[in-house]
C-alpha positions in Angstrom: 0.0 0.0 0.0 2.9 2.1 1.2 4.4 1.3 -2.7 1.3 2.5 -4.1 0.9 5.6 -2.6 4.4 6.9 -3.3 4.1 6.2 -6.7 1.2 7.8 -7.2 2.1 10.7 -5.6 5.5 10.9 -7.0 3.7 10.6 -10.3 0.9 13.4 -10.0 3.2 15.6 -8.7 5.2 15.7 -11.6 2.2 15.7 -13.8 0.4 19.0 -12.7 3.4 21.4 -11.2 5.2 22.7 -14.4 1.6 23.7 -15.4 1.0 25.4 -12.3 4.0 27.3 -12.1 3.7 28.7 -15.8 0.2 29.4 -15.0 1.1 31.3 -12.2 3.8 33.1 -13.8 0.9 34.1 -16.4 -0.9 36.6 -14.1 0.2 39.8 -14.6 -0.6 43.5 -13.1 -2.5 45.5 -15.3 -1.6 49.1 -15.1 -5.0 50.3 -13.2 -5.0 47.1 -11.2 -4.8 47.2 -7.6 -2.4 45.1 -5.5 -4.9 43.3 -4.2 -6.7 42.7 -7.1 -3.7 41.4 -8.5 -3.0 39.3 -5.4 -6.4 37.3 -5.3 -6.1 36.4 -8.5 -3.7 33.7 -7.5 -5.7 31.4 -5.2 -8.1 31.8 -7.9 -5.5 30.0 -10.5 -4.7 27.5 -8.2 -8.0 26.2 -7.7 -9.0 25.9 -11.2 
């Protein structure tokens, strides 16, 4: 069982992280945006 879930989790990690980090790096500040505007787009990224 042990086996099982270490590969699976080996194996999903490496599956969805580059995507989330180049998604991440995607969000950008528009000029009129506020920080926090900015700043809450990020959780919303992460859960799509």
């Amino acid at each position: 069982r042990a086996l099982c879930e270490e590969f699976a989790s080996h194996f999903t990690a490496q599956k969805w992280k580059p995507k989330m980090v180049a998604s991440l790096n995607a969000i950008n500040q528009g000029m009129k945006d506020k920080l926090r505007e900015y700043a809450e787009r990020f959780p919303k990224r992460l859960s799509k």
